[in-house]
C-alpha positions in Angstrom: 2.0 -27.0 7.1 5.6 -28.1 6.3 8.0 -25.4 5.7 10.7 -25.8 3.4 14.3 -26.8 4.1 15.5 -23.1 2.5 13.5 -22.0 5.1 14.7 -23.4 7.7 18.6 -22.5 6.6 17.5 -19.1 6.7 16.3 -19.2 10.1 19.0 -21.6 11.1 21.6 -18.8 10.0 19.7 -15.7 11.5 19.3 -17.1 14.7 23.0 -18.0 14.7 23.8 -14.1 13.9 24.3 -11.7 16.6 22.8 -8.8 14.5 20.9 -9.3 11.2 22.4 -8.0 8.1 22.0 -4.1 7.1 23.4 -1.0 6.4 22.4 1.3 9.3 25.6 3.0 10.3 24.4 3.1 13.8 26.5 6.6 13.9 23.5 8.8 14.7 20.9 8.6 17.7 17.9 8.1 14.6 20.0 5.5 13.7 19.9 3.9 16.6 16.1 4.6 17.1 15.5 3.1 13.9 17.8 -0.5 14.7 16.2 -0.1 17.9 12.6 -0.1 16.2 13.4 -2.5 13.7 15.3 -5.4 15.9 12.1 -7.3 17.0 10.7 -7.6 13.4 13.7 -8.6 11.9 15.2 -11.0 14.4 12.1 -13.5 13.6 13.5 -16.2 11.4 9.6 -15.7 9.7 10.9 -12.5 8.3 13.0 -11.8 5.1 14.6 -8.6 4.2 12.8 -5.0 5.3 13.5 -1.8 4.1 12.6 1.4 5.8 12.2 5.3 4.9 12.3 8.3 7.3 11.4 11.7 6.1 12.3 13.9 8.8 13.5 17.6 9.0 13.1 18.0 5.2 15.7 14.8 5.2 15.6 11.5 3.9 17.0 8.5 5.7 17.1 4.4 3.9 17.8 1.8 6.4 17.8 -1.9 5.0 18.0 -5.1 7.3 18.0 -8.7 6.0 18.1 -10.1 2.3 16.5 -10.0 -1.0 16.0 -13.7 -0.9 15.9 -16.7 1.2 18.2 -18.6 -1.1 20.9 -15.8 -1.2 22.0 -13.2 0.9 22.0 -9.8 -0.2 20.8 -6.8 1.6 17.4 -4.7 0.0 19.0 -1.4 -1.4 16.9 2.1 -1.6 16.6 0.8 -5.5 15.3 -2.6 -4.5 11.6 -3.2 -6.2 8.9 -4.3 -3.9 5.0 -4.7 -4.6 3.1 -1.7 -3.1 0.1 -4.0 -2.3 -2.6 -1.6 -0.9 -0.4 1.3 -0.3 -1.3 2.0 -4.1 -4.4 2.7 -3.0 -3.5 6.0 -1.4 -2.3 6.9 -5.2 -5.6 6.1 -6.6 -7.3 8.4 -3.7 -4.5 11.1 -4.3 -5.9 11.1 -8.3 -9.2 11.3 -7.0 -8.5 14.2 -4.7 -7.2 16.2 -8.3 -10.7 15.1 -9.6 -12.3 16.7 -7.0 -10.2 19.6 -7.1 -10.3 20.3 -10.5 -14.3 19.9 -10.8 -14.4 16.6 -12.6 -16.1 14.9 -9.9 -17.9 15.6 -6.3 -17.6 13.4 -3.6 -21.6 12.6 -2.9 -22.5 11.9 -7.0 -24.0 9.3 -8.4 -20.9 7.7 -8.9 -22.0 5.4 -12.3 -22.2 8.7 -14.1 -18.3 8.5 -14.3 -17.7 4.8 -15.6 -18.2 4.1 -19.3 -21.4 2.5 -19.8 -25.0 2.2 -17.6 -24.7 0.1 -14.2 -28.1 0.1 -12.4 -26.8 -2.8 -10.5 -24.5 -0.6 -8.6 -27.1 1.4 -6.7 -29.8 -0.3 -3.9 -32.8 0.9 -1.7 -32.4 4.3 -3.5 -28.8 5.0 -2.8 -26.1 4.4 -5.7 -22.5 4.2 -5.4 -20.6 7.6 -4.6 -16.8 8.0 -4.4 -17.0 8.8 -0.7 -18.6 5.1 -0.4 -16.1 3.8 -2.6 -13.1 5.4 -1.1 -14.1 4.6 3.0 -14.8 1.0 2.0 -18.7 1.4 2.3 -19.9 1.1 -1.2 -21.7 -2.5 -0.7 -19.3 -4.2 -3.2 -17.7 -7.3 -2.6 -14.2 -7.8 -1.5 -12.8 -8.4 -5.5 -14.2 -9.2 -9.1 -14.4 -12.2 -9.6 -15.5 -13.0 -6.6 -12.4 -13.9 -4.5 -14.3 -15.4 -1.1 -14.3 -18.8 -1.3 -10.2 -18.8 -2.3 -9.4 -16.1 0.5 -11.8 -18.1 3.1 -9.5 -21.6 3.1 -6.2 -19.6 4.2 -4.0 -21.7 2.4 -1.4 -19.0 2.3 0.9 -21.3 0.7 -0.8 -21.2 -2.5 -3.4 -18.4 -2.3 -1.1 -16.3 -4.8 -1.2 -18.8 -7.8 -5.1 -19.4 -6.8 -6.1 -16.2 -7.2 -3.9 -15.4 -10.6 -6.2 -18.7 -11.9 -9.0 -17.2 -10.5 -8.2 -13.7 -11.9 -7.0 -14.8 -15.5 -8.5 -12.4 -18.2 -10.3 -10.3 -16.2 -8.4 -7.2 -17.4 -10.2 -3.6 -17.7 -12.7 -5.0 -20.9 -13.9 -8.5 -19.4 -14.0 -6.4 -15.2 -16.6 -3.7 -16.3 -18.3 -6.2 -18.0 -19.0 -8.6 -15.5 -19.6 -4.9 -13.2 -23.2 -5.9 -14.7 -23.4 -8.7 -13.1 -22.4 -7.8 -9.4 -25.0 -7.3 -6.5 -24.0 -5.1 -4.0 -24.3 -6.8 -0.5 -25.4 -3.5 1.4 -26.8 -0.2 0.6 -24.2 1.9 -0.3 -23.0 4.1 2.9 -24.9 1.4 5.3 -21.6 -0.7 6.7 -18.1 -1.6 5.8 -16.6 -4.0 4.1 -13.2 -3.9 2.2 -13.1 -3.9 -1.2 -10.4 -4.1 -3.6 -13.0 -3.7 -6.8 -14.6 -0.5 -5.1 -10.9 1.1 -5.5 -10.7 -0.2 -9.4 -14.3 1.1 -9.8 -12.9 4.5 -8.8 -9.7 4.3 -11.1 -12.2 3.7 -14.2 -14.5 6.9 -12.9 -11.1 8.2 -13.5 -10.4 7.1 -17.1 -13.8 8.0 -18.0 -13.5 12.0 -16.5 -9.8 12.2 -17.6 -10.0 10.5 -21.0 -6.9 9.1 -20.3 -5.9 5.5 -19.1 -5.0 5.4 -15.4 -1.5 4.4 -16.3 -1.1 7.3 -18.0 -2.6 9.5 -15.8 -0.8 8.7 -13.0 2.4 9.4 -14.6 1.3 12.8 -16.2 0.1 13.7 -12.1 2.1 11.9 -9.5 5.4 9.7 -10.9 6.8 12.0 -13.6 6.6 15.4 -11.4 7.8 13.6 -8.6 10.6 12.0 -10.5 9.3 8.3 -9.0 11.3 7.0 -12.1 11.3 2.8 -11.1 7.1 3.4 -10.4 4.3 1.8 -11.9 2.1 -0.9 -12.6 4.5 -2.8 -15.8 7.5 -2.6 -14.8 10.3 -3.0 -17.3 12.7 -5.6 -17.3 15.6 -3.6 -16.3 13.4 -2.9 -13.2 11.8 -6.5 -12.3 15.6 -7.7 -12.5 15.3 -5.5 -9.0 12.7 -7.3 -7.9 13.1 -8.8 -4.3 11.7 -12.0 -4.3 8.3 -12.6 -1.7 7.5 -15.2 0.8 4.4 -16.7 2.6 4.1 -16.8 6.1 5.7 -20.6 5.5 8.7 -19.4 3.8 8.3 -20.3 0.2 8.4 -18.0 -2.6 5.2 -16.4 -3.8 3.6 -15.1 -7.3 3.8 -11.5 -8.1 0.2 -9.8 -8.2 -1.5 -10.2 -11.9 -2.8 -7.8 -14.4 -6.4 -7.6 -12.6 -4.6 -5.4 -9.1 -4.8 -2.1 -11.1 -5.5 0.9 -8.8 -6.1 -1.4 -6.0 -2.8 -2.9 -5.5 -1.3 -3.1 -8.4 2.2 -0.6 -8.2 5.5 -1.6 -7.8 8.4 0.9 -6.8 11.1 1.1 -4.3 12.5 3.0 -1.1 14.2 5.8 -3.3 10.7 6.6 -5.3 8.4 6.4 -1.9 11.0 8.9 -0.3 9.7 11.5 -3.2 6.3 10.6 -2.5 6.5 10.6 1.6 8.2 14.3 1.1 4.8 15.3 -1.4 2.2 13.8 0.3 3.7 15.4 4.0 3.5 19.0 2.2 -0.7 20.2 2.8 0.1 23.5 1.2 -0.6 21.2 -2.1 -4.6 21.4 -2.6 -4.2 17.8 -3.7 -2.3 16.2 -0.9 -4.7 18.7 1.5 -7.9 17.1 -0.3 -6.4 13.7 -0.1 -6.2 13.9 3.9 -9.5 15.6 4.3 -11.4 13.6 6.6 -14.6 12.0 4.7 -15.7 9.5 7.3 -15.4 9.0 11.1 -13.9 11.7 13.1 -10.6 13.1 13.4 -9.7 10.8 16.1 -11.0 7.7 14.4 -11.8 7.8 10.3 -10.8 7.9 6.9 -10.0 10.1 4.0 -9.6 9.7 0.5 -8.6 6.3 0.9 -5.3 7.3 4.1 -6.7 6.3 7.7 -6.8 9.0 9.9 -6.2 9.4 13.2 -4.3 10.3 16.3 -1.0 10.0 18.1 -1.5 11.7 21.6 -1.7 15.2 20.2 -0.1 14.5 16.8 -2.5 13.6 13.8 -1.7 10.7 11.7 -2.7 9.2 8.7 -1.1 5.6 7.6 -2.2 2.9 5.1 -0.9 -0.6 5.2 -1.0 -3.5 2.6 -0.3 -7.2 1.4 0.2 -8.8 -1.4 0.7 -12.6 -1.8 4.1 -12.2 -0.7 5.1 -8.5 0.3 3.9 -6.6 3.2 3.9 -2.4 3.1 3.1 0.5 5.4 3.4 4.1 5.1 2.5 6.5 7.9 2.2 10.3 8.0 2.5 13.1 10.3 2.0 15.9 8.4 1.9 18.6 11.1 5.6 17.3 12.2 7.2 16.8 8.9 7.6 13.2 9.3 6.6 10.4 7.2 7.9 6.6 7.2 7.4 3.6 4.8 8.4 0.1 5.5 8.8 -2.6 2.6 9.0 -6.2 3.5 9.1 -9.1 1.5 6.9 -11.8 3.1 3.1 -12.0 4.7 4.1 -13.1 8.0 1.1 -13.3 10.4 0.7 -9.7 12.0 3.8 -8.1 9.4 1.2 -5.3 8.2 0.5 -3.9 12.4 4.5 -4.9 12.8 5.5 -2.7 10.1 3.4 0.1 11.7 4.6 -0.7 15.4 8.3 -0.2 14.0 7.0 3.7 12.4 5.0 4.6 15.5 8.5 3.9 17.6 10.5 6.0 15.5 8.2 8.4 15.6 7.9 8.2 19.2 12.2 8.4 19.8 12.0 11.7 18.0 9.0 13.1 19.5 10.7 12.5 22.7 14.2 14.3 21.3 13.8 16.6 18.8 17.5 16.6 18.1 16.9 13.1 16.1 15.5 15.2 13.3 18.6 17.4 12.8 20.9 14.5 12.2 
């Protein structure tokens, strides 16, 4: 596929660079762990801008490298917007964790008891739908509603973005629990995984129903407004989207933002500054929440998953990470709770293998201060 003369220009330029644009002092040895980490990523011409948050010793550190935008340079701020993608999944399970916590729900239930109206669809060979099936990605649903397979199966990454938003038009909240009747899950329900983003909206409606409250509300009420995430949320305003940084395919042209349909699935938008508040709750287990949240649900502790984080290990250290993608931005936050350190990486295109590069870039930070402890102090 051709890529596009701005593209091109931008690589042209980069590669012409001795060091990519950013505003890492390089006065501190995390400092120069992080441009150490970081250099790799941002030195291919495939990638855009990249923002990065380290929560270490009850600190916060914002490191930006690249640009906004192909078509004009300006570094990514700790207030620049980017999609969330998937990471707002780890939101959704976090709400879920309060459910549990507060009695409204159990893990094991019949999960259709929480959504609004009867789905004996959603249950097969005797075993229906429970939120540990829905958050561990073993519920039997298909990937999205409608069903997204045939547009996600021809890889046209150019134009899988505008696709889907066709594909998705109208199916808010009303017309997506009605066409729930109509789905046929494709395995009994704790059998095998498969990833779905609908099994992740199913769970924000349980939510609703529980709650009485709409998810956009109730995640302001439990998670944005105490943690004073003030630029986070699914609509954002247009003081905010002016913000925006704009994303990029793997080709380098500029992609759609994520439609109405991406709900608790992948729908949030925020930036460094908010994700700093949230990386500094979700590393603090004394919270019942956050501690629910990271129980383990599936797998073991080496390999499996909680309410909705991955879980597993670093050597001796215990992790827990989620990655995402959008059409045009790629995320990644990573925990290590028993540490105190927690990282998430922003970056505004879908370059093949940017969701493990993201990762790679937190495990090597995480790795220059396991090896001197000092790099937390600074």
């Amino acid at each position: 596929m051709k890529r596009s003369s701005a593209f091109f220009a931008f690589a042209l330029a980069n590669a012409a660079c001795a060091a990519p644009p950013t505003d890492n002092p390089l006065a501190t040895p995390l400092d120069r762990a992080v441009d150490e980490a970081a250099a790799v990523y941002i030195a291919d011409a495939c990638h855009v801008g990249l923002s990065i948050v380290v929560r270490a010793g009850q600190r916060d550190h914002f490191y930006n490298y690249g640009s906004v935008s192909r078509t004009r340079a300006k570094l990514p701020t700790a207030d620049s917007v980017y999609e969330l993608a998937s990471v707002t999944k780890t939101f959704t399970g976090a709400l879920a964790a309060r459910a549990l916590v507060e009695g409204r729900m159990t893990l094991d239930a019949d999960f259709r008891a929480y959504l609004p109206s009867a789905y004996p669809n959603l249950a097969t060979n005797g075993r229906p739908i429970s939120l540990r099936t829905l958050a561990t990605h073993t519920s039997g649903l298909q990937r999205d509603l409608p069903d997204s397979d045939a547009v996600m199966g021809r890889h046209d990454y150019d134009h899988i973005g505008a696709q889907l938003a066709t594909l998705n038009k109208g199916f808010g909240r009303t017309r997506s629990l009605s066409a729930l009747h109509d789905v046929t899950l494709r395995a009994t329900p704790g059998a095998s995984f498969a990833y779905s983003n609908i099994g992740i909206r199913v769970i924000g409606y349980g939510l609703e129903k529980v709650t009485g409250m709409p998810l956009a509300r109730l995640l302001a009420r439990d998670i944005t407004h105490p943690l004073a995430m003030v630029d986070t949320g699914f609509s954002p305003s247009v003081a905010i989207r002016a913000r925006l940084v704009t994303p990029y395919s793997r080709y380098g042209h500029p992609q759609p933002y994520h439609d109405a349909s991406a709900g608790a699935a992948y729908g949030l938008y925020s930036t460094p500054r908010d994700m700093a508040h949230y990386l500094a709750w979700q590393l603090d287990e004394r919270d019942p929440v956050v501690a629910r949240a990271h129980a383990l649900i599936r797998g073991t502790p080496a390999e499996g998953e909680g309410l909705i984080w991955n879980i597993g290990r670093d050597g001796d250290a215990r992790l827990l990470w989620h990655g995402g993608g959008s059409f045009g931005i790629t995320s990644q936050i990573a925990l290590f709770p028993d540490q105190g350190e927690g990282f998430v990486l922003l970056a505004n295109d879908t370059c093949e293998g940017s969701e493990s590069a993201l990762k790679r870039i937190a495990m090597a930070i995480h790795g220059a201060m396991r090896r001197d402890a000092t790099l937390k102090e600074r």
